[in-house]
KEPA-309594 format. One record per residue (C-alpha): x, y, z; residue in three letters; residue number from 0. Coordinates in Angstrom, 1 decimal. Each point is the difference from the previous one (the first is absolute). Last residue first. Example, Ala and Ser with C-alpha at 12.3 -4.5 7.8 and 13.67 -1.06 7.14 Angstrom:
BEGIN
<node <13.7 -1.1 7.1> 'SER' 1>
<node <-1.4 -3.4 0.7> 'ALA' 0>
This chain:
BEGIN
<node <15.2 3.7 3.5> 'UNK' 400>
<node <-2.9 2.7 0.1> 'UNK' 399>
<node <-2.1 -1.7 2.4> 'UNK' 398>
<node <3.0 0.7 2.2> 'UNK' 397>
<node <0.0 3.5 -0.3> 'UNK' 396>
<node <-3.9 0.5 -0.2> 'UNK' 395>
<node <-0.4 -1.9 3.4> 'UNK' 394>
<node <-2.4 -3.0 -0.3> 'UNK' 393>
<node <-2.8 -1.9 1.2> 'UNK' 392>
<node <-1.6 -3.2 -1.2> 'UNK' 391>
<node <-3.2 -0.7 1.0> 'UNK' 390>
<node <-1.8 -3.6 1.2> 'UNK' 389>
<node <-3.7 -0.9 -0.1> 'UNK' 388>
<node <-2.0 -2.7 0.9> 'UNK' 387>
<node <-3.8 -1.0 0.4> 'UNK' 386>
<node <0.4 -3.4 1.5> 'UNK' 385>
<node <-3.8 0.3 1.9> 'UNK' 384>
<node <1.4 2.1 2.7> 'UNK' 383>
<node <2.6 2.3 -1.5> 'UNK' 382>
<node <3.7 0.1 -0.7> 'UNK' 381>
<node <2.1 3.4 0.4> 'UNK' 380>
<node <3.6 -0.6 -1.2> 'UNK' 379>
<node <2.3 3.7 -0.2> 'UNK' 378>
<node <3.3 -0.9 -1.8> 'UNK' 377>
<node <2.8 2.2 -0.4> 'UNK' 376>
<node <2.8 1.5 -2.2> 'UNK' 375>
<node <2.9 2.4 0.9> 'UNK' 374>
<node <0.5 -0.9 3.7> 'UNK' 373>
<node <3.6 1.1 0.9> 'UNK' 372>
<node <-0.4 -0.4 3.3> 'UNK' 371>
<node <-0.7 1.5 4.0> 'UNK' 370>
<node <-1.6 -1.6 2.3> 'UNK' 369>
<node <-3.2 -0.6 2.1> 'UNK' 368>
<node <1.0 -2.8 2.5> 'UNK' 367>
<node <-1.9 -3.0 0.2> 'UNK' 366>
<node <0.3 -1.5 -4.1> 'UNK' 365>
<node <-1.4 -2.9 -0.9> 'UNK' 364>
<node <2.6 -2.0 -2.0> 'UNK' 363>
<node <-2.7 -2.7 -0.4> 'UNK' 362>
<node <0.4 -3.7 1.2> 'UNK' 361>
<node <-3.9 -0.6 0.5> 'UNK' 360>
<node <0.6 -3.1 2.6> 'UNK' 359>
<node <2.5 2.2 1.9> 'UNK' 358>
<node <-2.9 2.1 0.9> 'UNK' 357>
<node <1.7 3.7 0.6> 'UNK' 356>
<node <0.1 0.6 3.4> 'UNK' 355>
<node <-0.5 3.9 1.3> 'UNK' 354>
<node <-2.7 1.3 -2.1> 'UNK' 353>
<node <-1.8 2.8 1.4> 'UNK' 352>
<node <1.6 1.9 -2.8> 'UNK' 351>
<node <0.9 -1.3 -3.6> 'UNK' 350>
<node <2.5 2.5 -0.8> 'UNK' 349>
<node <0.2 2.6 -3.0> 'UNK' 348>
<node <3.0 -0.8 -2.8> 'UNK' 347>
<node <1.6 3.2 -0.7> 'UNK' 346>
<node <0.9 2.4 -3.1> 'UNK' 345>
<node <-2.1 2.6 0.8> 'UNK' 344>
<node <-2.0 0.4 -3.3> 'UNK' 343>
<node <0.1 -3.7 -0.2> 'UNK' 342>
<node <-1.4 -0.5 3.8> 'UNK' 341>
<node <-2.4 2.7 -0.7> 'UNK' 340>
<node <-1.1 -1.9 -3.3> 'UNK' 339>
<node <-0.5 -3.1 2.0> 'UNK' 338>
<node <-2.0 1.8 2.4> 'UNK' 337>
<node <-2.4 1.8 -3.0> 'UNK' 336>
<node <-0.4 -3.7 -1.1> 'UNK' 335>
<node <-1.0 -1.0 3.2> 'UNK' 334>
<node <-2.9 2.2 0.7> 'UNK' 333>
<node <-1.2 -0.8 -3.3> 'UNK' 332>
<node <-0.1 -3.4 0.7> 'UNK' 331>
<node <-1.2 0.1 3.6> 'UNK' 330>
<node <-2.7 2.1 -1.0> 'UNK' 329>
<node <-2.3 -2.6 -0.6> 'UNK' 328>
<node <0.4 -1.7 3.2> 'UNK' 327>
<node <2.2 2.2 2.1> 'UNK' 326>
<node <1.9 -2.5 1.5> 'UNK' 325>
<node <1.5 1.9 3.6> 'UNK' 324>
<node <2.3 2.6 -0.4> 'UNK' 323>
<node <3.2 -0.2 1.1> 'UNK' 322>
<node <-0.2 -4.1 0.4> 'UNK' 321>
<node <-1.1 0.1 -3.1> 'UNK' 320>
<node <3.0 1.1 -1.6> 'UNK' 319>
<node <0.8 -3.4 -1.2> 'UNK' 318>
<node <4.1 -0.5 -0.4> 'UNK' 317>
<node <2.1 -1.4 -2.6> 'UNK' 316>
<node <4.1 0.0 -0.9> 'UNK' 315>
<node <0.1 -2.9 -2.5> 'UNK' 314>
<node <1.5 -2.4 0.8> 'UNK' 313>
<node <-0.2 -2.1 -3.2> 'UNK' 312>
<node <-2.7 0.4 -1.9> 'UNK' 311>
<node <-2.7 -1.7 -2.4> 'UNK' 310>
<node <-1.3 -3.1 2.3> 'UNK' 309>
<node <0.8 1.8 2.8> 'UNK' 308>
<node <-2.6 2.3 -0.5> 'UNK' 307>
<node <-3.0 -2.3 -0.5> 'UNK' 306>
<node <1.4 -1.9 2.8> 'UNK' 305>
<node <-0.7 3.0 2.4> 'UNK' 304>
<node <-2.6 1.2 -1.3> 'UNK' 303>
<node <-1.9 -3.5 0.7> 'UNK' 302>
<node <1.5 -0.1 4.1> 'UNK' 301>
<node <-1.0 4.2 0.5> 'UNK' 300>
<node <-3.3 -1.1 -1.6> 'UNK' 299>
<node <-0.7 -3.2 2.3> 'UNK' 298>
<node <0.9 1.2 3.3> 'UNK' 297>
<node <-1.2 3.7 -0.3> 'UNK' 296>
<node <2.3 2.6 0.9> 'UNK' 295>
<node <-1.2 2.0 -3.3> 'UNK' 294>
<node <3.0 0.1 -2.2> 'UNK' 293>
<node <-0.2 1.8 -3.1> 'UNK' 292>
<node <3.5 0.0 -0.2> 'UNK' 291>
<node <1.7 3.1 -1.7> 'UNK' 290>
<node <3.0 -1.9 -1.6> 'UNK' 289>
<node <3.6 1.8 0.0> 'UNK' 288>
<node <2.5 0.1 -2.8> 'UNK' 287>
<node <-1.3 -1.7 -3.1> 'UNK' 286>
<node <1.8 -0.7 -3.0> 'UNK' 285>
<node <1.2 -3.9 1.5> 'UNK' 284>
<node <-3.7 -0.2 -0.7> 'UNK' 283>
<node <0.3 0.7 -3.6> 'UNK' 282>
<node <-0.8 3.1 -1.9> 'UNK' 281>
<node <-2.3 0.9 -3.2> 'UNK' 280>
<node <-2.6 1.8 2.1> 'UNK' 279>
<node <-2.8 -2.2 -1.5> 'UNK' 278>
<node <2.2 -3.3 0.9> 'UNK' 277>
<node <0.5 1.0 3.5> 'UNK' 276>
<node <-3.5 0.9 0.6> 'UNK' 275>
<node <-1.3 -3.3 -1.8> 'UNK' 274>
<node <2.3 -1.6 2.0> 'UNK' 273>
<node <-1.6 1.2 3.5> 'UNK' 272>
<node <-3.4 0.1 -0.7> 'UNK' 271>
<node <0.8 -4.1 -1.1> 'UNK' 270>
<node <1.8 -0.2 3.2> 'UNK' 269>
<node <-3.1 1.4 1.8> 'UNK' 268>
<node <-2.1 -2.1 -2.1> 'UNK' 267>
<node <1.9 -3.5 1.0> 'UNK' 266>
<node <1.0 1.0 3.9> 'UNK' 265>
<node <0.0 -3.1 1.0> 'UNK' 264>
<node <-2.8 -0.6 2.7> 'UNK' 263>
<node <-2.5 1.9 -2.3> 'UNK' 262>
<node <-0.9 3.2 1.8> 'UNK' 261>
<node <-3.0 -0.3 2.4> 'UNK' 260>
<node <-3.2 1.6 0.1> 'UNK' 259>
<node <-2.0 -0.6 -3.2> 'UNK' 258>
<node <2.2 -3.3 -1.4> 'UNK' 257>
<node <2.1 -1.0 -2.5> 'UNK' 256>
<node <-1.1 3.0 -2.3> 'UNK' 255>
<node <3.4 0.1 -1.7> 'UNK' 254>
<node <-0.3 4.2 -1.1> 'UNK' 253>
<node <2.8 1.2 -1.6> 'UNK' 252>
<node <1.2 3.2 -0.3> 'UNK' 251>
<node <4.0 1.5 -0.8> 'UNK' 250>
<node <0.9 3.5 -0.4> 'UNK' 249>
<node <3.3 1.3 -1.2> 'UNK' 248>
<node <1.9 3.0 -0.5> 'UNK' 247>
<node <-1.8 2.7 1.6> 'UNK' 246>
<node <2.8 2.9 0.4> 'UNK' 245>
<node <1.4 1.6 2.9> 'UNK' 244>
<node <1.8 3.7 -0.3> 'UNK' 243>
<node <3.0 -0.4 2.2> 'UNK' 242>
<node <2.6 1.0 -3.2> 'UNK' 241>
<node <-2.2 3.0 -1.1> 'UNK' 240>
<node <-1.2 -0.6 -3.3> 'UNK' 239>
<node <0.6 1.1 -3.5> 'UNK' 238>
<node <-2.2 1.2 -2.0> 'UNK' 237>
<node <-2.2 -2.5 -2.7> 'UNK' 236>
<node <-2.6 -0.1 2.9> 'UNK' 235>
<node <-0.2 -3.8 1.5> 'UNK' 234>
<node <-4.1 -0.7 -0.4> 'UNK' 233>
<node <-2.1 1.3 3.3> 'UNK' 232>
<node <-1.1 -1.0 2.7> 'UNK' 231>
<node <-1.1 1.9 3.4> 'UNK' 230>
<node <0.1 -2.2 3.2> 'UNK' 229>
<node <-2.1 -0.2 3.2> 'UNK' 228>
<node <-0.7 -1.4 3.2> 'UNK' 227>
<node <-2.6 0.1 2.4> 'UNK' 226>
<node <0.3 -2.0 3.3> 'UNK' 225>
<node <-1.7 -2.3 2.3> 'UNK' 224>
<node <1.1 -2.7 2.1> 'UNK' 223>
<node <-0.5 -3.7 1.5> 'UNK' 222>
<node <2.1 -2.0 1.9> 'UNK' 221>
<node <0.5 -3.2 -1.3> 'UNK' 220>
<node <0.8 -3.3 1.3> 'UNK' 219>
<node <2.2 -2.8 2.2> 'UNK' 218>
<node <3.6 0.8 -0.4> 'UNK' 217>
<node <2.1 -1.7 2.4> 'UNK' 216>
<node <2.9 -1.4 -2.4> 'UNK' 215>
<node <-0.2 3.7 -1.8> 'UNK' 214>
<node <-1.0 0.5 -3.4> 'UNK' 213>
<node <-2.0 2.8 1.0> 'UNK' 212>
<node <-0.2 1.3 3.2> 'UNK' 211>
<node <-3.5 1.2 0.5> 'UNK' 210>
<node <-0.2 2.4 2.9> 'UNK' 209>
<node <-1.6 -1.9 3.1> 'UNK' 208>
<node <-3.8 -2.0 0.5> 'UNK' 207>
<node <0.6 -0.9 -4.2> 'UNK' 206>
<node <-3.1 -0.5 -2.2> 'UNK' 205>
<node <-0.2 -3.0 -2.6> 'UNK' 204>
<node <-2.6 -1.7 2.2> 'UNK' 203>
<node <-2.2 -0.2 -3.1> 'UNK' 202>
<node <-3.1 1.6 2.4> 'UNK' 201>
<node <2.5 2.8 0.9> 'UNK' 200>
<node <0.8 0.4 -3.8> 'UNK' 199>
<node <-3.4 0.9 -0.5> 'UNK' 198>
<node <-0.9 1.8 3.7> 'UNK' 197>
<node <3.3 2.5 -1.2> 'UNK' 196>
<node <-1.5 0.4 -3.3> 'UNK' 195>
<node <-3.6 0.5 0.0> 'UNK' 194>
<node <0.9 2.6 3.1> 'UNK' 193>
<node <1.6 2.4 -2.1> 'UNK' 192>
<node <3.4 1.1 -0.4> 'UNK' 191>
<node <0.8 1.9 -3.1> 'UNK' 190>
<node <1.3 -1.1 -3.3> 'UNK' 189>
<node <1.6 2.2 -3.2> 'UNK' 188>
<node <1.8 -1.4 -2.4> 'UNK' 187>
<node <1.9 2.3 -2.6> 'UNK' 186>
<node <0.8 0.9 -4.0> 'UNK' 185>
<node <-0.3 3.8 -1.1> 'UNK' 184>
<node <0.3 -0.9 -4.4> 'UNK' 183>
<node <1.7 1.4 -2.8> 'UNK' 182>
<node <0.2 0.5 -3.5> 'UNK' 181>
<node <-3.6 -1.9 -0.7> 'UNK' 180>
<node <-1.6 -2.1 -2.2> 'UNK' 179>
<node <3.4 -1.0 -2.0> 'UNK' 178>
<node <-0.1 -3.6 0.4> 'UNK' 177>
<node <3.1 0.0 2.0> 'UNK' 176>
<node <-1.2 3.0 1.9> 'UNK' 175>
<node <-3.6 -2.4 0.5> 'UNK' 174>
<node <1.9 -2.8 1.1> 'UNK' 173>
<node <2.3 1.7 2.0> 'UNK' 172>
<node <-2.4 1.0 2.2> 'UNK' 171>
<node <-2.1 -3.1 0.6> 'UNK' 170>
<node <3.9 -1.4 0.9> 'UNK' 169>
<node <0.3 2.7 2.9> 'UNK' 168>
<node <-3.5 -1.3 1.1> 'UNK' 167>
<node <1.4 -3.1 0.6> 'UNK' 166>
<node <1.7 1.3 3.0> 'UNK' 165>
<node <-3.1 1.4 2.5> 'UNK' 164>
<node <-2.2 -3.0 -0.7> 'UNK' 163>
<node <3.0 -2.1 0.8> 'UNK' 162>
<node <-1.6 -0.9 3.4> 'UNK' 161>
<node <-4.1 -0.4 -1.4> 'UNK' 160>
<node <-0.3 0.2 -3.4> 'UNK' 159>
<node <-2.1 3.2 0.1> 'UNK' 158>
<node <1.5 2.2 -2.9> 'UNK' 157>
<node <-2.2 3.0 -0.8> 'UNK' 156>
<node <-0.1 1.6 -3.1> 'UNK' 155>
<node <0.6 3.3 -1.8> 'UNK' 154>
<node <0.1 1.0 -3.6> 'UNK' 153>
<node <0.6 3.6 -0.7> 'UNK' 152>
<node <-2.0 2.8 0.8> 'UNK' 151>
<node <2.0 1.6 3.1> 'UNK' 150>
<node <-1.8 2.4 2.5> 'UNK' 149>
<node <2.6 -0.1 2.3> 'UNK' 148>
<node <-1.9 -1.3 3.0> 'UNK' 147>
<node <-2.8 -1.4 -2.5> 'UNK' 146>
<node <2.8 -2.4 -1.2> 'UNK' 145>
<node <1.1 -1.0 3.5> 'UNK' 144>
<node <-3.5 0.2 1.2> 'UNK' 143>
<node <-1.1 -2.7 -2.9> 'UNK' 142>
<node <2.9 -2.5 1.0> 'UNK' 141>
<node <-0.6 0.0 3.7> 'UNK' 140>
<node <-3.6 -0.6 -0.8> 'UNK' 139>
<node <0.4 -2.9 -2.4> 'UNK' 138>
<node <-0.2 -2.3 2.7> 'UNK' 137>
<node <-3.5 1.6 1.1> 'UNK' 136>
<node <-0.3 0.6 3.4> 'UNK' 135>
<node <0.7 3.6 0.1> 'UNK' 134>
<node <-1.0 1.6 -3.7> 'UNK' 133>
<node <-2.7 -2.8 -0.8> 'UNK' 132>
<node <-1.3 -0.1 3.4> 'UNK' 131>
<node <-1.1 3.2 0.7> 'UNK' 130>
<node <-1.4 -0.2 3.7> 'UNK' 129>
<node <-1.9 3.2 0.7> 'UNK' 128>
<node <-3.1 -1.5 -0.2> 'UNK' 127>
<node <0.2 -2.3 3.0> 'UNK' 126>
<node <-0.6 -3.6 -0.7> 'UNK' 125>
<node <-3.3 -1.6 0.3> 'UNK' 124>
<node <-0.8 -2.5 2.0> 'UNK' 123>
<node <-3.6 1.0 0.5> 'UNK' 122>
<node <-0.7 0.5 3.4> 'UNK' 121>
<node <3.8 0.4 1.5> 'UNK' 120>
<node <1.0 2.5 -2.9> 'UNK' 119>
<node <3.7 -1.4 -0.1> 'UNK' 118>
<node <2.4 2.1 1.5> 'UNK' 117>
<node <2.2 -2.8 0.8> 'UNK' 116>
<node <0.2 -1.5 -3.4> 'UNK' 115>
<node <0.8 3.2 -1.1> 'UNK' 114>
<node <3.2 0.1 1.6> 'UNK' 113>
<node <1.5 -3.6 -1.3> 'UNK' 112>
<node <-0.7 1.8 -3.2> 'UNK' 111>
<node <1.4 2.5 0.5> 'UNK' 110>
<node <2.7 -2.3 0.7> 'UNK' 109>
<node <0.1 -1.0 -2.9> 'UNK' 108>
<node <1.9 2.4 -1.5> 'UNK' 107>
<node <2.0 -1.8 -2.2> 'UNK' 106>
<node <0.3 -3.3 1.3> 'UNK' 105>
<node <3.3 -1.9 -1.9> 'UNK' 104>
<node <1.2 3.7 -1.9> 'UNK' 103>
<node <2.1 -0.2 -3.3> 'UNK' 102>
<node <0.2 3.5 -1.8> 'UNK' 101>
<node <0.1 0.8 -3.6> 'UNK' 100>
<node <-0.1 3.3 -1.9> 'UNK' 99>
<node <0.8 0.9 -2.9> 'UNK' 98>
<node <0.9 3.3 -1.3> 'UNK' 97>
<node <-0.3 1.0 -4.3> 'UNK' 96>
<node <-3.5 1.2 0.5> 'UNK' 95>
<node <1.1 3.0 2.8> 'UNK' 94>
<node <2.7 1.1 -2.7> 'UNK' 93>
<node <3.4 -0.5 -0.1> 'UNK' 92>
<node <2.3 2.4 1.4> 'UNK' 91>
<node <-2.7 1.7 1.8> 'UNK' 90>
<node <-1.1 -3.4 1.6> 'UNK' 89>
<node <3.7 -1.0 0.4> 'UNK' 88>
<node <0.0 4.0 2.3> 'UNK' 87>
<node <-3.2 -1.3 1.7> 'UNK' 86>
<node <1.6 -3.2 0.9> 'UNK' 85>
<node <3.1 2.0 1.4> 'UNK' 84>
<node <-2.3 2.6 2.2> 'UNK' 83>
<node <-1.6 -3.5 1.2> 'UNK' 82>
<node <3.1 -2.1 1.0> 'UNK' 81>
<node <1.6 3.3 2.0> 'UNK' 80>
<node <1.6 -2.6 2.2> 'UNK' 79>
<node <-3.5 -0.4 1.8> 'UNK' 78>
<node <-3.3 1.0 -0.7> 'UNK' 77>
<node <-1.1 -2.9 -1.9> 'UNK' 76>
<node <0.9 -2.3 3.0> 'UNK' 75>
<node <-3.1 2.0 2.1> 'UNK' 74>
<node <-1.9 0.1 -3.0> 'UNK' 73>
<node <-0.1 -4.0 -0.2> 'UNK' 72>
<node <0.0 -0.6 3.9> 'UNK' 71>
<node <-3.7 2.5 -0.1> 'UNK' 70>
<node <-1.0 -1.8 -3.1> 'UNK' 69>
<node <0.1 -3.4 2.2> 'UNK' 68>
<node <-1.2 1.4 2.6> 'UNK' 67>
<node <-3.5 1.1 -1.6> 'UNK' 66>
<node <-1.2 3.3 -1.5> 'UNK' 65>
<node <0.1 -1.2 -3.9> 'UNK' 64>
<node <-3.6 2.1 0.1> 'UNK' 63>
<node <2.0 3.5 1.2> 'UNK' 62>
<node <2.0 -0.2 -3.2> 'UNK' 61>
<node <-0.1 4.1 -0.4> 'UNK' 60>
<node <0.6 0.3 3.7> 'UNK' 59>
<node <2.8 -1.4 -0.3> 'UNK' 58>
<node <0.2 -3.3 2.5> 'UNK' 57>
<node <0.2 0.8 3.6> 'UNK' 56>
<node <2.9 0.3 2.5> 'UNK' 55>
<node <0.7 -1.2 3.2> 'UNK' 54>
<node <-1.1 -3.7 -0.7> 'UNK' 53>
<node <3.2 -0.8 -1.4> 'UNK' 52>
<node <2.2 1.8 2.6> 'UNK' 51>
<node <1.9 -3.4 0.9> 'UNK' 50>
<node <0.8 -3.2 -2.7> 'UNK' 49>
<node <-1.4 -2.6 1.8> 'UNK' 48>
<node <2.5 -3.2 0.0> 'UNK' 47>
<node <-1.5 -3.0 2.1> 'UNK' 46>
<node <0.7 -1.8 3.3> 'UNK' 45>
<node <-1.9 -2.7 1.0> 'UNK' 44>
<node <-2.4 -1.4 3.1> 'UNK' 43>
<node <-3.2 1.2 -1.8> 'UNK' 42>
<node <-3.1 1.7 1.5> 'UNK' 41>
<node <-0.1 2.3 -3.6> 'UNK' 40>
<node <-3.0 2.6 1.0> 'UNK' 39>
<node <1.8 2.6 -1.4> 'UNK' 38>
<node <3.7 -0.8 -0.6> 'UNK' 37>
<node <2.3 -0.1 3.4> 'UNK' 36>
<node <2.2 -2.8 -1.0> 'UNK' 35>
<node <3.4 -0.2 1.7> 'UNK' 34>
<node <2.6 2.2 -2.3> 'UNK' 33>
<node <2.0 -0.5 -3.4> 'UNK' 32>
<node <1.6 3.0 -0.9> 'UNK' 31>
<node <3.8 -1.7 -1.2> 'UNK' 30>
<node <3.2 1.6 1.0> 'UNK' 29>
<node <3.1 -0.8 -1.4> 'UNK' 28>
<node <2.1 2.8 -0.4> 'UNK' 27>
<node <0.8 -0.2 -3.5> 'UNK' 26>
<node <-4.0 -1.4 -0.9> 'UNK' 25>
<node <-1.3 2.4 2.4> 'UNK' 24>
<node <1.9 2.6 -1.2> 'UNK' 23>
<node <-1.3 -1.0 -3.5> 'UNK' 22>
<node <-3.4 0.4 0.6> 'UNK' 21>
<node <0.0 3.3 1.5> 'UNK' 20>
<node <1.9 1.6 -3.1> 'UNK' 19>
<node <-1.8 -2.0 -2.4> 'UNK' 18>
<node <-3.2 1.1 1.7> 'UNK' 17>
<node <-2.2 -0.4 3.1> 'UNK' 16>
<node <1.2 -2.8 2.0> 'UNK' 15>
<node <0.5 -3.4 1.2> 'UNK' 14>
<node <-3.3 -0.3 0.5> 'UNK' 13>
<node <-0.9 0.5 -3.7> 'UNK' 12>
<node <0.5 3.0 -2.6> 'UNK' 11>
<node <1.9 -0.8 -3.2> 'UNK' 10>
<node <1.2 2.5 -3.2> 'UNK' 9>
<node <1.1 -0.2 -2.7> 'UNK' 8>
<node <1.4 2.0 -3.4> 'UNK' 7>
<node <1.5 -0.6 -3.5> 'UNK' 6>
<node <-0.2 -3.5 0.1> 'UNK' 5>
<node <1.2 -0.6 -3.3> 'UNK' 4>
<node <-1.4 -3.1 -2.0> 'UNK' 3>
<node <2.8 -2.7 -1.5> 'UNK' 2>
<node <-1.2 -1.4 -4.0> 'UNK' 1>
<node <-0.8 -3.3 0.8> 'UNK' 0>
């Protein structure tokens, strides 16, 4: 594939508002997970809320997408100066000639989860303010991304649950490569909601402590939110700065071996995998640090795991999930903008909470942020269901080579 620039980013989780935010947690490793206090949530877990998200309402303008979800979405708009740069592409390019396409999990349904309790108690009804189709709706993150900038090009909502928030970077280059658009603002966007925590709760896939993926101990998730985005664009004919990061390679796959649990091998995260090497034109020996997707479960930590050492040796690797909890259908997105920090920054980012790497998974999982020549990366995010997807991250100057 032709390589994608990544002309700006931006993340907000619990780990922090902001690249700037974001990485000092990632140097100093810090994560933002905390004991659950989420409305009405009587759950013995820790989770990742992103603060301040209720402290501010949607646009007046977009009143009806009123919803957390929306609210996390603005909130990570507003950061790193991501909007006044979309608005500058837009001028650049025309408000038809901007995609847009964001992976969500839930979308807002915890509005959802709200109107339910203000049901009309005669009749069952639900309350008249509830919009569903711009809050609960999957699309919904999607159509008040588009509305927020008042773009008229093709947008779409990914919602393939964990790599929801990564495959849409391979939507987007789909539609540059077929000459729909010039450029596209790519993200995932997830917030906490009660569906989720009770869901994974009833799949005893939750954690009592910070997760600690690939640990011997781990035993579960902890859940987060965040709202993370990227704008995309093709490689301009100038030249580039040295630390400008490129999309080089995606990879998807999908082996459908079972709805909640990866298949035991690692088969359609390896295939994600190859298929990302081989679209990026490199080989594994290519590839300087892997962004694990890593949830501190059992039986995913144990597939990835062999999935990766099937293609690489030692491999520096880490999951950043311990930082900031899996954020569903933002963890993709959210991930991809870490991987590009630890390019721009030339480092490989710890995996905290974990203190005793499983033996049994053989990784070179990395404890101690550091600093390294990482030129090219890999970001995995694999979904319940089998739905995989892996990206290939580059600086300019060694893209170049």
């Amino acid at each position: 594939m032709k390589p994608l620039l990544l002309s700006h980013f931006t993340a907000t989780s619990c780990a922090g508002r902001g690249l700037d935010a974001t990485l000092a947690a990632l140097r100093g490793q810090r994560g933002g997970l905390a004991p659950c206090d989420f409305e009405r949530a009587d759950l013995d877990t820790w989770i990742g809320a992103v603060d301040g998200v209720d402290a501010e309402p949607v646009r007046a303008d977009l009143a009806d997408f009123e919803c957390r979800n929306n609210r996390l979405a603005q909130l990570g708009l507003a950061q790193d100066g991501f909007a006044a740069n979309v608005d500058a592409t837009i001028a650049r390019y025309g408000a038809q000639r901007v995609g847009v396409f964001i992976g969500t999990s839930t979308a807002g349904i915890l509005e959802t989860e709200r109107a339910y309790q203000r049901r009309d108690p005669a009749s069952g009804a639900l309350p008249t303010d509830f919009h569903y189709a711009h809050t609960h709706n999957p699309y919904s993150p999607a159509a008040f991304v588009r509305a927020y900038f008042a773009l008229r090009g093709p947008a779409m909502a990914i919602s393939s649950a964990c790599s929801s928030g990564a495959k849409v970077f391979g939507s987007a280059r789909r539609m540059i490569e077929a000459g729909l658009i010039d450029a596209a603002v790519v993200g995932g966007v997830d917030s906490l909601c009660l569906t989720t925590l009770y869901g994974f709760n009833s799949l005893e896939l939750l954690s009592r402590q910070p997760c600690r993926p690939f640990d011997v101990a781990r035993d579960g998730i902890s859940i987060g939110e965040a709202a993370a985005f990227a704008l995309v664009e093709r490689v301009p004919d100038r030249a580039l700065d040295d630390d400008a990061i490129l999309l080089l390679g995606v990879g998807e796959s999908s082996d459908a071996h079972h709805m909640s649990s990866p298949h035991p091998e690692g088969l359609g995260a390896r295939v994600a995998i190859e298929q990302a090497l081989a679209s990026a034109g490199l080989a594994a020996r290519d590839v300087d640090y892997i962004n694990l997707h890593g949830t501190a479960t059992p039986s995913n930590d144990t597939a990835e795991s062999r999935a990766v050492r099937a293609l690489f040796e030692r491999t520096p690797s880490s999951s950043t999930k311990g930082a900031t909890g899996h954020t569903l259908g933002a963890a993709g997105a959210l991930e991809a903008v870490v991987t590009a920090l630890a390019l721009r920054g030339r480092f490989v980012p710890a995996g905290i909470n974990t203190t005793q790497p499983d033996p049994a998974l053989a990784l070179d999982y990395v404890l101690t942020s550091r600093d390294a020549n990482v030129r090219i990366a890999l970001s995995n995010s694999f979904g319940f269901g089998g739905t995989n997807c892996s990206l290939i991250l580059g600086r300019a100057d060694r893209a170049r080579h």
